[in-house]
Structures are given as C-alpha cells and as structure tokens.
Backbone as CSV, one residue per row, in Angstrom:
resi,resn,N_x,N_y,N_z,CA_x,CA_y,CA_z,C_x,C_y,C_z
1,UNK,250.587,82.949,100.483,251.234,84.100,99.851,251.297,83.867,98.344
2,UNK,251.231,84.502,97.741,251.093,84.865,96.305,252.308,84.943,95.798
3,UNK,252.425,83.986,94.564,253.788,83.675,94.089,254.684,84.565,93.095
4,UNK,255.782,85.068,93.386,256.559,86.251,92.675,256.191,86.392,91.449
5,UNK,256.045,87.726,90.433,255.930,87.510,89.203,256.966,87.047,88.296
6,UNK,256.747,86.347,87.329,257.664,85.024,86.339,256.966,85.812,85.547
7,UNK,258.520,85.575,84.380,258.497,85.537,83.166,257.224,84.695,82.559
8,UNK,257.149,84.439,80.938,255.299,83.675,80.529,255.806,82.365,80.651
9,UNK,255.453,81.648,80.970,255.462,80.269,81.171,254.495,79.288,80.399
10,UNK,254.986,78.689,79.175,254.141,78.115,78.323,253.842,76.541,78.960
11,UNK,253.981,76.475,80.212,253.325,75.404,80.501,251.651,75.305,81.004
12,UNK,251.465,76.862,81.481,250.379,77.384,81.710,249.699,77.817,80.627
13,UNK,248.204,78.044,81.079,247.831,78.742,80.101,246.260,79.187,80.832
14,UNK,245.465,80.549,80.513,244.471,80.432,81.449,242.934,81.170,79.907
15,UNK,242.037,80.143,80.203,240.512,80.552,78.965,240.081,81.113,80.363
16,UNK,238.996,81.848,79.770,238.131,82.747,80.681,236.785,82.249,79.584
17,UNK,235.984,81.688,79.926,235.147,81.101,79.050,233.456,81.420,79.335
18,UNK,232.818,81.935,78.105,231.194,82.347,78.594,230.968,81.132,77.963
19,UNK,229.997,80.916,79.336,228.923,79.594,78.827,227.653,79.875,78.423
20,UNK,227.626,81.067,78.202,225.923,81.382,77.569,225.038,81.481,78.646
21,UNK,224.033,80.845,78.144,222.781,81.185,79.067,222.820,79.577,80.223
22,UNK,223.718,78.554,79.733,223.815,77.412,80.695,223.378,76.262,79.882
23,UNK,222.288,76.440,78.573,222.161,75.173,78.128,223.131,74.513,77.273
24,UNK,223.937,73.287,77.090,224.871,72.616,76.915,224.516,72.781,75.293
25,UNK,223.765,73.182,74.857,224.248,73.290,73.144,223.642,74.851,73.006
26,UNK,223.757,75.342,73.844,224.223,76.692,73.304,225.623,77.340,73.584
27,UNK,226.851,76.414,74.030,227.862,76.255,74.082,228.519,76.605,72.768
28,UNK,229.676,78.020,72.171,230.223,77.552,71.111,231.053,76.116,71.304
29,UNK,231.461,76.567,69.367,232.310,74.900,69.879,234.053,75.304,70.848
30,UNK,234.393,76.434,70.319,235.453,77.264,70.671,235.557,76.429,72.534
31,UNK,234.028,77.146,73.166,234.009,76.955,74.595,234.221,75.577,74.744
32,UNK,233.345,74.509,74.410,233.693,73.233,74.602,235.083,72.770,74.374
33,UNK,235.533,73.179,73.281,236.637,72.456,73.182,237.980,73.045,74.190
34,UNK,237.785,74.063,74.898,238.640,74.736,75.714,238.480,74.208,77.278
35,UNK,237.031,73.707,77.305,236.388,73.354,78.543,237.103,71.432,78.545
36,UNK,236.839,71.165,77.863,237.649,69.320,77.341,238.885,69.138,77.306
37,UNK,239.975,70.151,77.012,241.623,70.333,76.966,242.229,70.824,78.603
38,UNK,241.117,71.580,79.497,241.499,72.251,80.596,241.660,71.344,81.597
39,UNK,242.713,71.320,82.406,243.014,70.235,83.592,242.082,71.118,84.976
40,UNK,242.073,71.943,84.690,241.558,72.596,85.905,240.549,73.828,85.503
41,UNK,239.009,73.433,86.642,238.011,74.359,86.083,237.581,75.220,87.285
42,UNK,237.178,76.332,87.175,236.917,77.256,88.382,235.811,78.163,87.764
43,UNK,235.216,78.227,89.447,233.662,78.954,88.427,232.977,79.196,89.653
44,UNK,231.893,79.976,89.475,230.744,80.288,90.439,230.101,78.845,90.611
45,UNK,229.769,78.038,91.486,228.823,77.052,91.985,227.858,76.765,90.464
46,UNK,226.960,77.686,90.342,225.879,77.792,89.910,226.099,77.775,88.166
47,UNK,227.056,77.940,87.366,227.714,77.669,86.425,228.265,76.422,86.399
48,UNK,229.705,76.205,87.004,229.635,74.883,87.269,228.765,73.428,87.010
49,UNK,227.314,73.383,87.703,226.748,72.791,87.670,226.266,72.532,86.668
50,UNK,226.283,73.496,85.696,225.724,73.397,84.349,226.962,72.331,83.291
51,UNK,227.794,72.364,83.677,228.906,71.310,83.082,228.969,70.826,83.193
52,UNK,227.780,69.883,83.918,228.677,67.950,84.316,229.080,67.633,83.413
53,UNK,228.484,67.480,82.471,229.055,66.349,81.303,230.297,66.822,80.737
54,UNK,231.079,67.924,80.924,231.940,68.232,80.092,233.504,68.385,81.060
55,UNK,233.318,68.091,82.048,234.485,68.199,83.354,234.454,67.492,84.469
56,UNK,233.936,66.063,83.853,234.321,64.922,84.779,235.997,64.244,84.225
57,UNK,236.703,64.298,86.120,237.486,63.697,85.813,238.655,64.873,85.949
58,UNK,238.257,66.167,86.195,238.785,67.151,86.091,239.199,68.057,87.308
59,UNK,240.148,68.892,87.435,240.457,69.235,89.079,239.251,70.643,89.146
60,UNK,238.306,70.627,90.042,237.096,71.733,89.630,236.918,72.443,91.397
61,UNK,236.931,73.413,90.834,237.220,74.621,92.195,235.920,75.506,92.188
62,UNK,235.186,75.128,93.096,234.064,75.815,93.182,234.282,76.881,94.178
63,UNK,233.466,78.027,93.522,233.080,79.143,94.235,231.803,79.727,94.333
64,UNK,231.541,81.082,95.255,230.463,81.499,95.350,229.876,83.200,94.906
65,UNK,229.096,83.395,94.580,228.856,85.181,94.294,229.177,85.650,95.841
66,UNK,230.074,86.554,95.486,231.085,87.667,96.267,232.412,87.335,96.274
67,UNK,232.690,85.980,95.883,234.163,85.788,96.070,235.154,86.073,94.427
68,UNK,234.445,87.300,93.747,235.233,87.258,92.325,236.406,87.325,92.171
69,UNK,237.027,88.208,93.071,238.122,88.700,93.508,239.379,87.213,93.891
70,UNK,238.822,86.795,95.088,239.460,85.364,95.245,239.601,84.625,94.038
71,UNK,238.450,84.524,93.762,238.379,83.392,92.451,239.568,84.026,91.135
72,UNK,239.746,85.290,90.794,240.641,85.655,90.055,241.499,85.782,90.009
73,UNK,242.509,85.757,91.692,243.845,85.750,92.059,243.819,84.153,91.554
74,UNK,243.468,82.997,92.422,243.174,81.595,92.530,243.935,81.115,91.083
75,UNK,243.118,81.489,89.708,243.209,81.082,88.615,243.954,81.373,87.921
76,UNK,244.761,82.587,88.385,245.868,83.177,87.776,247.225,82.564,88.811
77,UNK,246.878,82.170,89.694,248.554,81.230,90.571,248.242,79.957,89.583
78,UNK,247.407,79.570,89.279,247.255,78.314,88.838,248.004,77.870,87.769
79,UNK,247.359,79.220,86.705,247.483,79.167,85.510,249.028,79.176,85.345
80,UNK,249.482,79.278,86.278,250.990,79.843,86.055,252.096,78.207,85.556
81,UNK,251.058,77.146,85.989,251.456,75.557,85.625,250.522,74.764,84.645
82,UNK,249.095,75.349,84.984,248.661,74.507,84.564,247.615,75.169,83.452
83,UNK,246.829,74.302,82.719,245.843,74.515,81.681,244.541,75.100,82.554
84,UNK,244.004,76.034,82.686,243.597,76.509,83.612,241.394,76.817,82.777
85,UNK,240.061,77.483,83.064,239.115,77.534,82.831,238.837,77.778,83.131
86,UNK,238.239,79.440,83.449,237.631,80.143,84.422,236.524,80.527,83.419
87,UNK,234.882,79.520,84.365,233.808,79.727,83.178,232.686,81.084,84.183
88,UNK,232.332,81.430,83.046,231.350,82.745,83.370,229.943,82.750,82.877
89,UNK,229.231,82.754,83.374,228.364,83.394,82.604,227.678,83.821,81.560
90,UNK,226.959,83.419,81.110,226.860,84.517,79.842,228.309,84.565,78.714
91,UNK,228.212,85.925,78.231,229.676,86.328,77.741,230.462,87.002,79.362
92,UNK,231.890,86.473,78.898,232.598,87.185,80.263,233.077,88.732,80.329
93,UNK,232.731,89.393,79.205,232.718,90.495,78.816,232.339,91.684,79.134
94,UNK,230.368,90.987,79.382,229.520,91.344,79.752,229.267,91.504,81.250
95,UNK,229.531,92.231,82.242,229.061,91.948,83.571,229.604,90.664,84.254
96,UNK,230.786,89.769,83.287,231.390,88.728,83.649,232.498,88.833,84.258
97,UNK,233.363,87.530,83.831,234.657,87.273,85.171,235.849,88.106,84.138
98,UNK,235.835,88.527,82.989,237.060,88.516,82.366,237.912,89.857,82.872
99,UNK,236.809,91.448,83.129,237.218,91.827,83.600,238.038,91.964,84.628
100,UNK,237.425,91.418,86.169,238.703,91.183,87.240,239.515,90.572,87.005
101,UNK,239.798,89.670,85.848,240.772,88.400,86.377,241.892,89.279,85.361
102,UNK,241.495,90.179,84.638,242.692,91.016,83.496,242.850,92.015,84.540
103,UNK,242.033,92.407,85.200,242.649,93.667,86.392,243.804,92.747,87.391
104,UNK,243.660,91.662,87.926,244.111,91.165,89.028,245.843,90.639,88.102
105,UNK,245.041,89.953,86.709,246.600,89.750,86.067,247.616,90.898,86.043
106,UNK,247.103,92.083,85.697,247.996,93.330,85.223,248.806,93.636,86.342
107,UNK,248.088,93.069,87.401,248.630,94.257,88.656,249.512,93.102,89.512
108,UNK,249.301,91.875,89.197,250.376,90.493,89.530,251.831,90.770,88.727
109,UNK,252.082,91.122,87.680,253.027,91.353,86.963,253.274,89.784,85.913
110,UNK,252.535,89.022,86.178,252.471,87.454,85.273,252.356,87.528,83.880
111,UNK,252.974,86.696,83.517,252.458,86.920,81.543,252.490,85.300,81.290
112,UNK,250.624,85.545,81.522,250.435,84.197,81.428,249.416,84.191,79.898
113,UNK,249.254,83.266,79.112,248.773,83.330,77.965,247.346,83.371,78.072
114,UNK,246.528,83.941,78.030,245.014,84.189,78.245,244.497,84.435,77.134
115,UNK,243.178,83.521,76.458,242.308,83.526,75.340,240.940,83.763,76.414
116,UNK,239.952,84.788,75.881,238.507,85.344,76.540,237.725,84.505,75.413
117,UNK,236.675,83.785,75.808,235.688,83.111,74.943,234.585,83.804,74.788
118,UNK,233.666,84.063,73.550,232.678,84.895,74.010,231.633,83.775,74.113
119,UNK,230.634,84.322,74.524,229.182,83.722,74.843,227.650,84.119,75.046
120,UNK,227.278,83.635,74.582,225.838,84.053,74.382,225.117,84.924,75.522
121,UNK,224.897,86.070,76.008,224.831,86.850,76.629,223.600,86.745,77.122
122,UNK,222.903,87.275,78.416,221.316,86.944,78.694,220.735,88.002,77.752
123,UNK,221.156,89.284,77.432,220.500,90.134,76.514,220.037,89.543,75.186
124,UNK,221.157,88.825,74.947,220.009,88.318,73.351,219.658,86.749,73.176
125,UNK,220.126,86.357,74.847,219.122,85.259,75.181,218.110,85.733,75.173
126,UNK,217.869,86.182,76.029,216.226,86.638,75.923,215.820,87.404,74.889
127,UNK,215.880,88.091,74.236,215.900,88.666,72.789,215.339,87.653,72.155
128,UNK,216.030,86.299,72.144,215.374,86.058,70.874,214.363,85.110,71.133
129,UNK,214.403,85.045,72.715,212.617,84.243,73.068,211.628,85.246,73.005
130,UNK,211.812,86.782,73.116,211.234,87.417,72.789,210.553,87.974,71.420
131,UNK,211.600,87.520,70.356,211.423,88.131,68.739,212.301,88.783,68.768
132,UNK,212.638,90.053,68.407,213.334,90.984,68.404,213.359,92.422,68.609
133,UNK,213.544,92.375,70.066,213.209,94.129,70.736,214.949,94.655,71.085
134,UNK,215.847,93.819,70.232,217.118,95.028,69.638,217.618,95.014,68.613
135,UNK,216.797,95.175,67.562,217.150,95.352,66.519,218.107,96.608,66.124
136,UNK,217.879,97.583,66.816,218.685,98.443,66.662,219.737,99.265,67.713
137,UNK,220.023,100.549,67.964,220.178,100.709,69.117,219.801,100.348,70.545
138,UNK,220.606,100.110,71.403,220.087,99.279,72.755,221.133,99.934,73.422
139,UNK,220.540,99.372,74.917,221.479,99.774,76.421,221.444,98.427,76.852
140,UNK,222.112,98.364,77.544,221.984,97.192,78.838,222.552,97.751,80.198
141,UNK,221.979,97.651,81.451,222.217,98.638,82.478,222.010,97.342,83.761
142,UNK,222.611,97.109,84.560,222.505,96.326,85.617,221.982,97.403,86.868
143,UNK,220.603,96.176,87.447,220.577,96.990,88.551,221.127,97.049,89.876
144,UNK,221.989,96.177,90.016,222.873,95.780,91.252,223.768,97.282,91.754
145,UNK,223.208,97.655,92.821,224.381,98.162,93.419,225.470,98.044,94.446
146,UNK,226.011,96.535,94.179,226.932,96.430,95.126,228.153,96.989,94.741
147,UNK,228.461,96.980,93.889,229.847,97.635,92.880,229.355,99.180,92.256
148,UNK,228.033,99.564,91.748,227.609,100.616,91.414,226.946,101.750,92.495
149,UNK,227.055,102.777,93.015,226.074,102.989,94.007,224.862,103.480,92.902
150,UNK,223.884,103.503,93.891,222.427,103.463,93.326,222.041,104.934,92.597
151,UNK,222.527,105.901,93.229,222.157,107.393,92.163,222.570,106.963,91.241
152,UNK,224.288,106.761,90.490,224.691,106.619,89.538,223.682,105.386,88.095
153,UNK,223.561,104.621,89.432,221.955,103.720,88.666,221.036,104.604,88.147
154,UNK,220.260,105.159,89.063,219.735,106.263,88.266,219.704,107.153,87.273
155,UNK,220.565,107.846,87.401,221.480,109.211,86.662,221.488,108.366,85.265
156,UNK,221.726,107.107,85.292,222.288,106.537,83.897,220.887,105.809,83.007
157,UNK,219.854,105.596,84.193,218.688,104.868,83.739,217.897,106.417,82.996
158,UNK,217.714,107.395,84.045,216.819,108.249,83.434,217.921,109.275,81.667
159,UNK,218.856,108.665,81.705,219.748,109.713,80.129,219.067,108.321,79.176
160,UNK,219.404,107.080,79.497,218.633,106.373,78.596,217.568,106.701,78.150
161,UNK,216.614,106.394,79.193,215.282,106.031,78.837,214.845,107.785,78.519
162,UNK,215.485,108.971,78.526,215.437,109.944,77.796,215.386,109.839,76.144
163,UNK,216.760,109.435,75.578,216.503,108.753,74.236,215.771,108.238,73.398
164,UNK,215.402,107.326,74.591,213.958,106.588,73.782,214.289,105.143,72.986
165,UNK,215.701,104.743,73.675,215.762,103.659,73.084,215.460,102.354,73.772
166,UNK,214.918,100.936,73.204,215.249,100.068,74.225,216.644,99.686,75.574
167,UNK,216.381,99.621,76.694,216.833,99.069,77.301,216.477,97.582,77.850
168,UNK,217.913,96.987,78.368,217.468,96.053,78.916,218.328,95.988,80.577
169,UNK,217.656,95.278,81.299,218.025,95.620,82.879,217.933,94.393,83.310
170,UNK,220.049,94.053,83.306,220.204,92.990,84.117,219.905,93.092,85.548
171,UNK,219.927,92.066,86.642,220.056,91.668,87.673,218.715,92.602,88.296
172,UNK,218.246,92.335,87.697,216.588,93.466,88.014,216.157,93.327,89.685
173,UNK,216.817,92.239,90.382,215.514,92.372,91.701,216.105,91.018,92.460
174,UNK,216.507,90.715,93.625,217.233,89.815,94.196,216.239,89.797,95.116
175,UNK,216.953,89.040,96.706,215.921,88.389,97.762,215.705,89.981,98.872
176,UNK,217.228,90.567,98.827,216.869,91.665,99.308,217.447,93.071,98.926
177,UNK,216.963,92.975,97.536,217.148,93.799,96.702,215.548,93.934,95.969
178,UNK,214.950,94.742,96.530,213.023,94.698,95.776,213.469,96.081,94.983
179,UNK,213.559,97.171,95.249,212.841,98.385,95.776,213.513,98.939,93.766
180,UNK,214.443,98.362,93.383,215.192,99.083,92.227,214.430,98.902,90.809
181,UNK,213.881,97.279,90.442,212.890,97.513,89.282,211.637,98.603,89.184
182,UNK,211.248,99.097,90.534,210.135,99.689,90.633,210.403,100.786,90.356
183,UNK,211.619,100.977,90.830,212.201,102.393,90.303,212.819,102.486,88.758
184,UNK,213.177,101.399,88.415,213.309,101.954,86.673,211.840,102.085,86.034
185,UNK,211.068,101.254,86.652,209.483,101.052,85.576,209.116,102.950,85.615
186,UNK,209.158,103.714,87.602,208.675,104.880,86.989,209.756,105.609,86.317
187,UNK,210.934,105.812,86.379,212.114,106.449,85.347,211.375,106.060,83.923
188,UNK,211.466,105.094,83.558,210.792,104.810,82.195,209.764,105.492,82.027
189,UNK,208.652,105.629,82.911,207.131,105.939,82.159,207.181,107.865,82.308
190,UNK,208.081,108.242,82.700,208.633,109.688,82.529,208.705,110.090,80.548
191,UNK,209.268,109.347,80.400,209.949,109.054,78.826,208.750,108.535,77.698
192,UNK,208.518,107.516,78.164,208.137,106.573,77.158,206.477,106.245,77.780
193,UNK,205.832,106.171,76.559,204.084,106.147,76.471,203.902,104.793,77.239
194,UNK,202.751,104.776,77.811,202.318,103.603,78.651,201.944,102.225,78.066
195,UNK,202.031,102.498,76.430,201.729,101.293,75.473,203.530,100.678,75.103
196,UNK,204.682,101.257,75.789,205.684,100.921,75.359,205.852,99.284,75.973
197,UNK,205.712,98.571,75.055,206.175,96.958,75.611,207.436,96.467,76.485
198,UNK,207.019,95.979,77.314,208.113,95.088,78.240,208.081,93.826,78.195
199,UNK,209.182,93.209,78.533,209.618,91.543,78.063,210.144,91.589,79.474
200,UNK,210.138,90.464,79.878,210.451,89.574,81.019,210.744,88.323,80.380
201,UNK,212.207,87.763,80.904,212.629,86.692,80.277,213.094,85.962,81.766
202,UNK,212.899,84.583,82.132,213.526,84.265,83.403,213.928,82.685,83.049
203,UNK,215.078,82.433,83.761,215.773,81.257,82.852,215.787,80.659,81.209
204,UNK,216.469,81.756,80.950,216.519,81.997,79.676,217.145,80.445,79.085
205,UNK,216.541,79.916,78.206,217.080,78.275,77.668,217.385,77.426,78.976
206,UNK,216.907,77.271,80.027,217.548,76.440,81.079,215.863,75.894,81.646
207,UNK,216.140,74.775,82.399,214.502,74.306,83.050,214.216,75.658,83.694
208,UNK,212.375,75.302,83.389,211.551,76.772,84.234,211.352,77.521,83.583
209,UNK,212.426,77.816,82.291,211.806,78.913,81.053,210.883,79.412,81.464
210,UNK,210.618,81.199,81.256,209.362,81.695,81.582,209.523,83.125,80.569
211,UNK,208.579,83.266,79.925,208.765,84.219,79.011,206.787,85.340,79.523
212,UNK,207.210,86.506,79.662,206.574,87.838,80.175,206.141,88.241,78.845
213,UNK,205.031,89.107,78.527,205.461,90.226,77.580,203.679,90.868,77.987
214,UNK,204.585,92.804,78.623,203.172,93.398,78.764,203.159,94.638,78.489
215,UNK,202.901,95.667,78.601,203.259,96.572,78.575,203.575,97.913,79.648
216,UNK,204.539,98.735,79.519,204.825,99.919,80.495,203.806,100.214,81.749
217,UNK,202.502,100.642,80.816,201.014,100.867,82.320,201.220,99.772,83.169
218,UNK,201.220,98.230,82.175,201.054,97.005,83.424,202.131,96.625,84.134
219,UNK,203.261,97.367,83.874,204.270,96.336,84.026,204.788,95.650,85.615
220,UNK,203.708,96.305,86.242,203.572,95.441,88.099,203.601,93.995,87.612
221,UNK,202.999,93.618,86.894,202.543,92.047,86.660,203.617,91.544,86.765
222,UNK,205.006,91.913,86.296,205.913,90.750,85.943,206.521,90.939,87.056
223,UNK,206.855,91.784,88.061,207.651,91.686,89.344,207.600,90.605,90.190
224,UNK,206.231,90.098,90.387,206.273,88.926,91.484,207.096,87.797,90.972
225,UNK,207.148,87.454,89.341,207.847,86.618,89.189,209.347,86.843,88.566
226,UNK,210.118,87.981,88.878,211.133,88.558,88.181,212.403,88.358,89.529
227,UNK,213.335,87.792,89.349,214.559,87.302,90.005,216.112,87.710,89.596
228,UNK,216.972,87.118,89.839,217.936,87.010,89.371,218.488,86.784,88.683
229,UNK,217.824,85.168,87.973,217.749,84.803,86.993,216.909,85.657,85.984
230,UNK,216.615,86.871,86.321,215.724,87.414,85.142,216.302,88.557,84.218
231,UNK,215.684,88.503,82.985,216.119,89.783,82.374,214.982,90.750,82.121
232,UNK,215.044,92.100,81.780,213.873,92.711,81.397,214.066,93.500,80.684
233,UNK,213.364,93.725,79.551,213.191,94.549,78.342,212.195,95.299,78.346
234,UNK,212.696,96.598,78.650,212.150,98.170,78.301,212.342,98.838,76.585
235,UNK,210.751,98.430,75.797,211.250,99.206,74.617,211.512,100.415,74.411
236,UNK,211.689,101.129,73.470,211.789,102.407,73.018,210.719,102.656,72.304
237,UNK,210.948,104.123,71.480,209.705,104.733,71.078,209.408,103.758,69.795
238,UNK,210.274,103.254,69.112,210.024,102.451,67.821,209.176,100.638,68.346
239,UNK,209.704,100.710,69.285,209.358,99.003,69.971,207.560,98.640,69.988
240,UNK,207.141,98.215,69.250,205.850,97.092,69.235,205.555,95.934,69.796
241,UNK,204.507,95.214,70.254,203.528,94.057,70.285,204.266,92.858,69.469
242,UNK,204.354,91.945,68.942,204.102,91.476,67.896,202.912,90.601,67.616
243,UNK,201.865,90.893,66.899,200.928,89.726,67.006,200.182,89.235,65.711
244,UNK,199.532,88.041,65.391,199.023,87.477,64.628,197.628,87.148,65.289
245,UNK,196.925,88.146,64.267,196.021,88.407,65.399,194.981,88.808,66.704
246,UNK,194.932,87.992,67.311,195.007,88.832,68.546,195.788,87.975,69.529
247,UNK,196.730,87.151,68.851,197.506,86.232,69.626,198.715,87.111,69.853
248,UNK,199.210,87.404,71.082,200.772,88.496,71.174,202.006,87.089,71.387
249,UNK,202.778,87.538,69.906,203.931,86.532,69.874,205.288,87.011,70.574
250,UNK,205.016,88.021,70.373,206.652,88.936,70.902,206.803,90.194,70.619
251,UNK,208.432,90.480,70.253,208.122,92.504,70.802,209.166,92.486,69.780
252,UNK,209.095,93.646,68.736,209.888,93.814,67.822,210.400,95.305,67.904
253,UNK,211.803,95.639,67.921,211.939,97.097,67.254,212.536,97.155,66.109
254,UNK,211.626,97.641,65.085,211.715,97.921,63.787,213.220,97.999,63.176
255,UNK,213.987,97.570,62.219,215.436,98.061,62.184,215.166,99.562,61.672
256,UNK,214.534,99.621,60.932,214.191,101.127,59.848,214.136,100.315,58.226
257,UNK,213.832,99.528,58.308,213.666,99.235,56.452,212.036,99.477,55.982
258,UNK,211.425,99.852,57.056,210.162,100.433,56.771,210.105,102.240,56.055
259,UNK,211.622,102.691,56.508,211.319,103.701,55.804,211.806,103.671,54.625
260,UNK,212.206,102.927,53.923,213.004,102.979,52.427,212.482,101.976,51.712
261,UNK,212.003,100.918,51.805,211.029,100.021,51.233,210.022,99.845,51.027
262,UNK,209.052,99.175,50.283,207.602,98.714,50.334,207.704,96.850,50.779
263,UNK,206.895,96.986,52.031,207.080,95.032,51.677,205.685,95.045,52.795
C-alpha cells in the first residue's frame, strides 16, 4: 500500500535524469554528478546497463518497458527518504520518464523536491551523425501506438509532412510492430519529391553505430536494418545530399542565410 501524503521532506529528494544517447561522455556533468550523490538508482534494464561505472555500490532497481507506471509510483515512495535517480533515456522530456513520474507525483499529494536533467535526445543524436537535417523548423513524431492509437499517428504524420518540413520518427519499427514506417515513407512521398533525403541513424554513439542516408524513392533500403534503437529523418522541401564530390557526407537543411548573403 502506498504511503499517506507528507508534508516535503528534505531528507528525500528525487533527479529524473536523461542519459543521452548511453555513451558515458555524452553524459552532462549536471547528470553525473546527480547519478554519484544518489543512494538509489531506478531505470529501464537497458539504460541501467549503460552506467556501470557510475553506480557501483549503489541500491539499483531494475525495470522493464511497460512497467513506467510502476517504476514511477516506486521512485516517488522512495524518494520520500531517500536521495533517489530515476535515469531515462535520451532527454526525459522527450518521450521520457519525467512526464509520468510528475503525473503520478501530482496525484500522490507528496512534495518531494524534484530536479529534471536534460539530455541529449536521439533527434540530435542522430542529427549530428548525420550533418545537419534540423537546422530549422522540425517535428519529431513517434511511431508507437501503444499509448497513441494509430489514425491519430496518421492524421498528425500526413499535417506535417503537408508543410514540408523535416521530420523525424522515433520508435520507427519494433519485432511486431513492421507495418507503420511503411506507412509514413508513403504519407511522405504524397508531399515531398522523391529526391527528398532520408537519414537512418541506429545506435546512435553506442557499439554497432550505423548511419543510412538515401533518399524518399529508395527509402525500402533502410527498413531491413531499422529497429528500435533507430531514428529516421524525413527531410523537407529545403533538405539536401551533402556531398564533396561524389562522396555523400550527410543531409543538410539550409538555415536560410543563403537568402541574405553571398558566401
């Protein structure tokens, strides 16, 4: 049973912390040093693991994808004593833990002291193995519909890719989840010319790195190897190639200093 709501209790305290993309120096220092002070760490499995070195020695509560909910009550009884670390993802901002665990606090009645860390997000992880395909306006749209139903996926993919701006499309394609990248590639080619570049980014800074870049007509190619771990970048009408050459380095969208300058 879940413990009555208390007044704030400064013996507690609870970080909600993005670890970026997982590699240990793309860690701010903010995160580390919150992750090194915390007596107690809680996290998805698969995060977790990415911390040995920084939470040995430490009380560490592993969890699994579907249990967000658990995991956010969990850290908030905790926090109520102790120095508490609930690490996420990416930024927790983003498609992360910070949301539930501020829904689950509000509605506990607790006033426990909570600092949100930000963190390097897979969007401009991959961004910048790519070059730069958001330079300017952008979307980011997840394709998961376990929390979203799937029209509303839609409905929101085809007003984008109306615009004409880059998108990018987390959680693109799971073990039995196929059928939804295929469906943004044709939403996209409704909109946008068949020369519009796509980026595929998959373990973004972590072992396995794999960096895509093809365009809209081809873009079957990158599915066989596109996961969970993946991100994907749909440009807009401004979005290019980048190449030296005929070598293709990456995918740029222009900021606009091409129209007011000479260089």
């Amino acid at each position: 049973m879940s413990p009555s709501p208390s007044p704030a209790n400064s013996a507690g305290r609870l970080a909600i912390i993005g670890i970026g993309p997982g590699s240990p120096d793309m860690l701010t220092r903010r995160a580390e040093d919150l992750l090194r002070s915390s007596s107690v760490i809680i996290g998805n499995d698969f995060y977790i693991d990415q911390l040995s070195g920084l939470i040995e020695g430490k009380e560490v509560i592993r969890s699994v994808m579907g249990r967000e909910v658990d995991r956010a009550q969990e850290c908030i009884n905790l926090a109520q004593t102790k120095s508490v670390a609930m690490v996420s993802g990416g930024d927790p901002g983003v498609y992360g833990m910070a949301s539930i665990v501020l829904e689950v606090l509000q509605h506990s009645g607790f006033d426990i002291p909570v600092e949100i860390v930000p963190g390097i997000t897979a969007a401009t992880a991959g961004a910048a193995l790519l070059g730069s395909p958001l330079s300017g306006d952008f979307a980011i749209i997840s394709l998961s519909d376990l929390l979203t139903p799937r029209e509303i996926i839609r409905a929101r993919l085809s007003a984008l890719f109306s615009v004409r701006i880059p998108v990018v499309l987390y959680n693109p394609k799971s073990r039995t989840r196929t059928e939804q990248l295929d469906e943004a590639i044709e939403l996209a080619r409704k909109f946008l010319p068949p020369t519009t570049p796509v980026g595929m980014v998959r373990n973004a800074y972590r072992d396995d790195e794999s960096v895509v870049i093809t365009t809209l007509a081809n873009a079957e190619e990158i599915e066989v190897q596109t996961d969970m771990h993946s991100v994907v970048f749909i440009g807009g009408e401004e979005t290019k190639i980048w190449r030296r050459g005929e070598d293709v380095k990456g995918i740029i969208t222009p900021r606009g200093y091409h129209r007011k300058y000479v260089y």
